[in-house]
C-alpha positions as MATLAB code, in Angstrom:
seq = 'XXXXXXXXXXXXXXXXXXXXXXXXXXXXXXXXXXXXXXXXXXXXXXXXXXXXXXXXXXXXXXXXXXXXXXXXXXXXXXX';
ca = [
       0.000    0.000    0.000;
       1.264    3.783   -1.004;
      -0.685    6.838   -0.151;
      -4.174    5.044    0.791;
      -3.081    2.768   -2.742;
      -3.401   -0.769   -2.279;
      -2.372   -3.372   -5.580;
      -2.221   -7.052   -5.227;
       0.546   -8.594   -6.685;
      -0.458  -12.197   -7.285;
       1.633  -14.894   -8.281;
       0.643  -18.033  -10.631;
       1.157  -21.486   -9.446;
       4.596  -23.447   -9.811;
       6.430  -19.683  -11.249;
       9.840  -20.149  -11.403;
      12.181  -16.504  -11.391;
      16.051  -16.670  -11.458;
      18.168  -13.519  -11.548;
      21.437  -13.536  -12.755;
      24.101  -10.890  -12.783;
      26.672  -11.651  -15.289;
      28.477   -8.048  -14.544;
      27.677   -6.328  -17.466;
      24.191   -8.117  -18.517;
      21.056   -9.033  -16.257;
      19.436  -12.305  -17.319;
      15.887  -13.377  -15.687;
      15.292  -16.590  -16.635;
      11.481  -18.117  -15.766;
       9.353  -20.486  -16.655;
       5.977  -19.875  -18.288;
       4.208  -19.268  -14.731;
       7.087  -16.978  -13.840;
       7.116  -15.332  -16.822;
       3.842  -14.527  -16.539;
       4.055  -13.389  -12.776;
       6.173  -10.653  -13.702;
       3.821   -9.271  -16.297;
       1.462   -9.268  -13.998;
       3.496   -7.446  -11.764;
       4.369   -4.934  -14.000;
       1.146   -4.522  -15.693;
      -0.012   -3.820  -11.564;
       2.535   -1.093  -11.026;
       1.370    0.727  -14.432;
      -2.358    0.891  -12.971;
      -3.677    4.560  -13.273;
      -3.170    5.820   -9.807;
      -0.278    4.032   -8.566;
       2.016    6.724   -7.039;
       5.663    7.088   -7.833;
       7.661    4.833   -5.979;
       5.599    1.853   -5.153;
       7.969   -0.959   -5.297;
       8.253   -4.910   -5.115;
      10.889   -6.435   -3.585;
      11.972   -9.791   -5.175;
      14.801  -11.365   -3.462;
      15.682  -15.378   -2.944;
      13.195  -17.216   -0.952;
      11.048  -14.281   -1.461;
       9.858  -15.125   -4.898;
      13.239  -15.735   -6.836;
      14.978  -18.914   -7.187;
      18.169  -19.860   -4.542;
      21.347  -18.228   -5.675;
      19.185  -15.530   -7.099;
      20.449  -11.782   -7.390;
      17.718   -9.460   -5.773;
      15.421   -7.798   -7.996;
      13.444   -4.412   -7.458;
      10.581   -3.279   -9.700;
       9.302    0.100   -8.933;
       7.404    2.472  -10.587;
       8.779    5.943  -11.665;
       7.195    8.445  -13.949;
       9.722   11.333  -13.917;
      11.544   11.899  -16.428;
];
């Protein structure tokens, strides 16, 4: 919840997320139910009326795979 804001970030059954960082490159590698987690999560931070800054931690054992690097999706609409 954000300023009085509540979104629901909901996760489909058996997703799979891995981060990796490779130093200079990212890679998120998930299965089809991960995969289409983090659309969902994304398409819930772009909701008209979600303030700047809402966030979603991702970390391992908190939505990512072991040995994952942590991941933060937030919402920011200044340019």
């Amino acid at each position: 919840m954000a300023d009085g804001t509540t979104r629901d970030f909901r996760w489909e059954e058996g997703a799979r997320i891995e981060v990796r960082n490779l130093g200079g490159e990212i890679v998120i590698e998930a299965n089809a139910a991960g995969l289409k987690t983090l659309a969902s999560h994304l398409l819930t931070l772009a909701q008209d009326g979600t303030p700047d800054g809402v966030h979603l931690h991702l970390e391992e054992n908190n939505g990512l795979e072991e040995g994952s690097a942590s991941l933060i999706l937030e919402r920011c609409d200044d340019e």
